[in-house]
N, C-alpha and C positions, 0 to 999 in steps of 0.2 A: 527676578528669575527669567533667562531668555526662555523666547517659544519654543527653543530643539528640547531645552531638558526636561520643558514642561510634558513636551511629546513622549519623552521617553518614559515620565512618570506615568501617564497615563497608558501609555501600554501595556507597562510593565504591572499595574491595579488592573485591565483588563483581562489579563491571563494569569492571573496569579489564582484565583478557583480553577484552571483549567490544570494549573501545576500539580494542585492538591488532590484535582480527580484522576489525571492522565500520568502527568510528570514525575509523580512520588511514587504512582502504585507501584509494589513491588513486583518485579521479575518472578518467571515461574522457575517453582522447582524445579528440577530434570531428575526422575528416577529410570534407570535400566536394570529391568531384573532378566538376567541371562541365567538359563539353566545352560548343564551339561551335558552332550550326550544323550540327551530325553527324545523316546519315540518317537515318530509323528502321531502314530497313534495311541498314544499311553495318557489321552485327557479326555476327560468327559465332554469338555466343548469338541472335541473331534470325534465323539461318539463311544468311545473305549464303557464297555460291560462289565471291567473289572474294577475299576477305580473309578470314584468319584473326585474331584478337585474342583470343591465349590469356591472356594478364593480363584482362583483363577477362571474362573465360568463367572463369576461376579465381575473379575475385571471386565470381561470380554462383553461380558453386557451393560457394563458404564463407557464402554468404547465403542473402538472400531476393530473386526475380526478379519484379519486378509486372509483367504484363501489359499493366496499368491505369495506368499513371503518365502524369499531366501536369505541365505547367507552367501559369502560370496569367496567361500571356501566350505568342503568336504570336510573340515579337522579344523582341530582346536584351536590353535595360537593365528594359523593363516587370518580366521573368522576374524579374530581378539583386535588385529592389527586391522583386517580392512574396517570395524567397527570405528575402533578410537579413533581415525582418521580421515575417516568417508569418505577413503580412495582405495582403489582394489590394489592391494595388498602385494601383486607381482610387480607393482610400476615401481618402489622401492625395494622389490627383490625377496619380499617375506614371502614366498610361497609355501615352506614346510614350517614344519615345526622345528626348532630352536634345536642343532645336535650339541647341547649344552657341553658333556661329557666329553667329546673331540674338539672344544676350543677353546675349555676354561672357562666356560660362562659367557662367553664375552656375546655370543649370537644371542640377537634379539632384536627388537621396534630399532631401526635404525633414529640414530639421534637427530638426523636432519626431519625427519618426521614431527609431525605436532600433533599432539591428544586433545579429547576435546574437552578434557580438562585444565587444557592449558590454552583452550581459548577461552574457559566459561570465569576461571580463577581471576585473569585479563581482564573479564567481563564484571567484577563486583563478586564471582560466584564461591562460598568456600566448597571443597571438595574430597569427597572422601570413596575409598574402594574396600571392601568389604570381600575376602573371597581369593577367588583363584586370579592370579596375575598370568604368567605363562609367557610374558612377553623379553625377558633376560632378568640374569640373574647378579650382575656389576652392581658396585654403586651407581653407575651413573645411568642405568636401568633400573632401578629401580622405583615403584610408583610416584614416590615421593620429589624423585628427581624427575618427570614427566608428569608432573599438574594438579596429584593430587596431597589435599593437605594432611590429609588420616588414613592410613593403612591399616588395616588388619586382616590378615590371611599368609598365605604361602604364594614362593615366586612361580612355583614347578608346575608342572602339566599336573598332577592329583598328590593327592594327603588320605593320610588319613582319618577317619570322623572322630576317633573315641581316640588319637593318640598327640598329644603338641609336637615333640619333635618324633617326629617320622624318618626313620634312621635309612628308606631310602630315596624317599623323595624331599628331605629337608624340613628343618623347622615350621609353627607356624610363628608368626611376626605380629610384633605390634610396632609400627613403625619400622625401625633399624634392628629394632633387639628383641631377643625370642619371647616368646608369650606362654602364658600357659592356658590349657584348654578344661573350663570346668562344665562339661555338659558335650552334650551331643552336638558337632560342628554344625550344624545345618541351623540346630536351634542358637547356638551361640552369634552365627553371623546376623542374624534375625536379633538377637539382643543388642550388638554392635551398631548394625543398621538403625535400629529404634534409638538408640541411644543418639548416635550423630543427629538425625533428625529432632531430636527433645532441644541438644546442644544450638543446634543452630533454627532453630524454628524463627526468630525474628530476620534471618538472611536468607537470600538466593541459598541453594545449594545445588550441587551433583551428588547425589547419591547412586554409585554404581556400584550395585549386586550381585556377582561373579558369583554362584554358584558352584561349589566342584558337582554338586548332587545331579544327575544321578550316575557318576563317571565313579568307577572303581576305584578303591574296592568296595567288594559290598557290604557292607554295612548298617546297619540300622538295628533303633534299639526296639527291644522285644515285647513291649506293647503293640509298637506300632504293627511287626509282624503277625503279631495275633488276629491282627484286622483280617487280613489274607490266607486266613489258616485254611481255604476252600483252594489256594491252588496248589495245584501236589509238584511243579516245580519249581525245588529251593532257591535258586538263582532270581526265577522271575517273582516269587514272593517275598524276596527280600528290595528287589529291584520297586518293585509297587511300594513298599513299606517307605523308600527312600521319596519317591516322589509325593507321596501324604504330606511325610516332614518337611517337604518344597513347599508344599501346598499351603502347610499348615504355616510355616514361615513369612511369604507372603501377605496372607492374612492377618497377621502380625502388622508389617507394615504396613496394610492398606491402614489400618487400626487405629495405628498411629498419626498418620495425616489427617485422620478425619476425627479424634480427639483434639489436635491441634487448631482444625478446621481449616485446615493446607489441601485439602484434595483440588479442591475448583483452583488452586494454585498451584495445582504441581503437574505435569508432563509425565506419562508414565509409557514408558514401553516394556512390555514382555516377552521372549522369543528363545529360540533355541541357537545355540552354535553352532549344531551342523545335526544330522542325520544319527538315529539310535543305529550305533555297532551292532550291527545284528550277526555280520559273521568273522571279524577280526578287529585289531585296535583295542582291545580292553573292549569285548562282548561280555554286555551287563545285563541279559535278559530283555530289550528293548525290541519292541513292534513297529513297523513304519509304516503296515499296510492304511489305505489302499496303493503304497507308492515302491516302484521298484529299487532296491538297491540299499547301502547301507552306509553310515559314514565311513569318510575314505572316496565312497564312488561319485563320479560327476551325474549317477541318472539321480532321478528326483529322490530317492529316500536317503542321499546322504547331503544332499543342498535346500530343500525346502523344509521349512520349520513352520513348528508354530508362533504365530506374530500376531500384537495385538499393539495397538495404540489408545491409550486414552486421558482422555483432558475433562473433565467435569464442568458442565456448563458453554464449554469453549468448542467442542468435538461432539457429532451425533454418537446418541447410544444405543445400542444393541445394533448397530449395524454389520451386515457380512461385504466384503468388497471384493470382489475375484480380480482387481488391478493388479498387476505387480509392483513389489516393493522390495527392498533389499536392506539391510545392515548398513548396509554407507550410506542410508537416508538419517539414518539417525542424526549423523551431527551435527546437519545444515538443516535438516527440524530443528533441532533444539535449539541452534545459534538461532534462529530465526525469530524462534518464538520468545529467546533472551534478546532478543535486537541485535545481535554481535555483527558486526562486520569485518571481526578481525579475518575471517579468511578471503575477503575480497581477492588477493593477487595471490590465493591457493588454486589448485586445477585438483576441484571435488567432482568426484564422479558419481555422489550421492546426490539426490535431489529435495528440496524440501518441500513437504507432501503436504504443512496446510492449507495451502490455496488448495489441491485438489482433495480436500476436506472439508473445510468449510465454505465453499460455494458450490454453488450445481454444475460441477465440473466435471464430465464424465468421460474428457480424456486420460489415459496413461500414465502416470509419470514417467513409464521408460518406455522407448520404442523397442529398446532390444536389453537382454541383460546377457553376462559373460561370464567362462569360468575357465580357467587354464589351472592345471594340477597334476604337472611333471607331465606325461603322456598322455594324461586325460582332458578332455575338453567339454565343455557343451555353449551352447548360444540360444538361448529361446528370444522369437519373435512371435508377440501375441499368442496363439493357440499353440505355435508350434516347436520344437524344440531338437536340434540335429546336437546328437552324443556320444561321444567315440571315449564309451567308459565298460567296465568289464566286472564280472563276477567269479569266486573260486579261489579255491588255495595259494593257485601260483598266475595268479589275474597281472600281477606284475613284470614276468617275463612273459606274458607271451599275450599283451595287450594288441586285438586287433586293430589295425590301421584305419579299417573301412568306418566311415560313420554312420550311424542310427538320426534316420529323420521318424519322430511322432508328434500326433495330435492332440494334444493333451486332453483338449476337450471330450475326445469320444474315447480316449483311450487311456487314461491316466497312471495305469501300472505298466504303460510301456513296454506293449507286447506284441505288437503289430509293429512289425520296420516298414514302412512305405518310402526309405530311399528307392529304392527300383524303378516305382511308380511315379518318383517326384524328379526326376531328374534335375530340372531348372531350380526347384528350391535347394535341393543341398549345393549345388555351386553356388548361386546367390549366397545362400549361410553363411556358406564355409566360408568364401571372401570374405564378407562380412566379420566373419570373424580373425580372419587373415591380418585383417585391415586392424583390427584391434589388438592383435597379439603382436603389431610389428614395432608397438608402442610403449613394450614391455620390457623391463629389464631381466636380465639371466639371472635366477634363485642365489641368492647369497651362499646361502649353502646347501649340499646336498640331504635327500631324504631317502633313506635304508629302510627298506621291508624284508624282512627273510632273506636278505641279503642281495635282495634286488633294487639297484639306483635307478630313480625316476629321471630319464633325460626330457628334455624338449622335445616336442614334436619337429 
């Protein structure tokens, strides 16, 4: 036998225990649980006096809690797209929501776009969505045709809980073909979910949670209301009843991984879509205080959410992080922590946060973050944040030009304009933000309020 092959034998005997410990182990889970619509402040980790939500106060303290967390859209489907993609959502043109109705379906995730279920499936990963889609309603949008391998839920912006075909928002689905709904949806997507996970417990998977809860209508079933029978309004009594059933869902899943003994294996994020409708869009009884504004608006109470990251063993716990974070971190974390390099020659504007996780790394991951949304703007740098967003019935037509510079840190409900005073920062901002909006493509299609079209600034 010559010396090269002997060589090779022997290397190949040397790392062969390194195979078995390093080379085989399997890849983490990826779970994303996205609510609906949910308050800022409707969770007891955010202080809320009315509701308790101990499954999600469990996560947060097997994690990490950001202070900082946005989305990087006001509204539903914008969030959905810059999510699956980890690129803000305008650079392909997704800025509103889908006017399904004026184009036969066809508007939606443009197809040159990629999910990151269709980098993780690539990756070894199977994949399944659970929930609200919202992102087109075609064959060739739908879930199945972008990455994932198990669907169950509805295409449309909301359903209803207690109905399967919902005669105006559409069916719910199982895969291609209509489903029927035996239980209350919130609990059902929660049985769905467990179930994928039981199925594939020896693979990778994606398990993503799309929530309708807590987005209208309201509904919820009459136990759960009894809990709440101390607040005298219907709306927001029924509205707390719904986020229980989130709570209590949840729960379910944490349940299930750690039955399995998948938790120290699995990636889990928690977070909201965007800001509780506090006064249009399908107002569901939701609170955002301490933060101004509502979903729909660029100030903080329709872009900053609750977000939580956690990894068991992998990720500190009970930690709070006042860094900022965003929804397009998601799925260069998760490729990351799968190993994937399939987006290498993608231009992600998401950053992957476990180096600045797991090492004593107490910079940023962003210097600056963005939002454009039709007329509405904001740009925050560190403390500070310059906003040209509005409040009121007809906030639409008659949206002022001037922009709002605050400090977040001293000021967080955004009630103190210190443009005047700051002159040199809001032109630095503003370019700044200039400079990023110049890199944006025009909205695929338009978005109608009360009859009011949102142009570009």
């Amino acid at each position: 036998m010559s010396s090269r092959i002997l060589l090779v034998f022997a290397v190949c005997f040397a790392f062969s225990g390194q195979s078995d410990s390093q080379e085989t182990k399997r890849k983490p889970n990826i779970v994303i649980l996205l609510a609906d619509d949910l308050g800022y402040a409707d969770l007891s980790m955010h202080g809320s006096k009315q509701i308790k939500t101990p499954h999600i106060d469990t996560l947060a303290k097997s994690g990490v809690r950001f202070t900082n967390g946005y989305v990087s859209a006001p509204y539903c489907s914008p969030t959905r797209a810059g999510l699956l993609t980890g690129r803000y959502q305008q650079r392909f043109g997704h800025e509103f929501n889908p006017v399904v109705a004026k184009n036969g379906g066809k508007d939606g995730l443009p197809l040159d776009q990629h999910t990151i279920a269709d980098y993780l499936r690539a990756a070894g990963y199977v994949t399944g969505l659970f929930g609200k889609w919202h992102l087109g309603e075609t064959a060739d949008q739908h879930p199945q045709s972008r990455g994932f391998d198990d669907f169950f839920g509805f295409l449309t912006g909301m359903h209803s809980y207690t109905m399967a075909d919902d005669k105006e928002h559409g069916p719910l689905l199982r895969g291609r073909k209509k489903a029927e709904l035996n239980g209350y949806l919130t609990d059902v997507l929660a049985k769905e979910s467990t179930q994928f996970i039981e199925r594939n417990k020896a693979k990778p998977f994606l398990l993503y949670l799309a929530f309708n809860a807590v987005h209208t209508p309201m509904e919820a079933p009459e136990p759960a209301e009894k809990e709440f029978a101390n607040i005298k309004d219907a709306k927001r009594r029924t509205y707390l009843a719904m986020i229980r059933k989130m709570d209590d869902a949840i729960g379910q899943v944490m349940a299930k991984l750690r039955e399995l003994n998948l938790e120290e294996d699995t990636l889990i994020f928690f977070l909201g879509d965007n800001g509780g409708p506090m006064t249009r869009f399908a107002a569901n009884g939701s609170l955002n205080f301490p933060l101004r504004g509502s979903k729909g608006d660029t100030f903080e109470g329709g872009i900053r959410v609750p977000f939580v990251i956690a990894w068991k063993g992998r990720l500190p716990a009970g930690k709070v992080d006042d860094r900022l974070v965003i929804s397009l971190d998601i799925l260069p974390t998760a490729l990351a922590a799968a190993k994937s390099t399939s987006t290498a020659n993608v231009k992600l504007d998401g950053v992957n946060l476990l180096p600045f996780l797991n090492e004593n790394n107490t910079t940023s991951p962003h210097v600056a973050l963005y939002w454009r949304f039709g007329s509405q703007m904001a740009i925050r740098q560190g403390d500070w944040v310059l906003v040209r967003a509005s409040l009121g019935e007809k906030e639409y037509e008659n949206i002022s030009k001037a922009a709002m510079l605050f400090n977040l840190k001293e000021d967080i409900g955004q009630q103190r304009d210190l443009a005047k005073t700051n002159p040199d920062r809001v032109v630095e901002m503003q370019r700044a933000w200039d400079r990023w909006n110049a890199d944006l493509a025009q909205p695929r299609w338009p978005a109608t309020f009360k009859g009011a079209i949102f142009k570009n600034p």
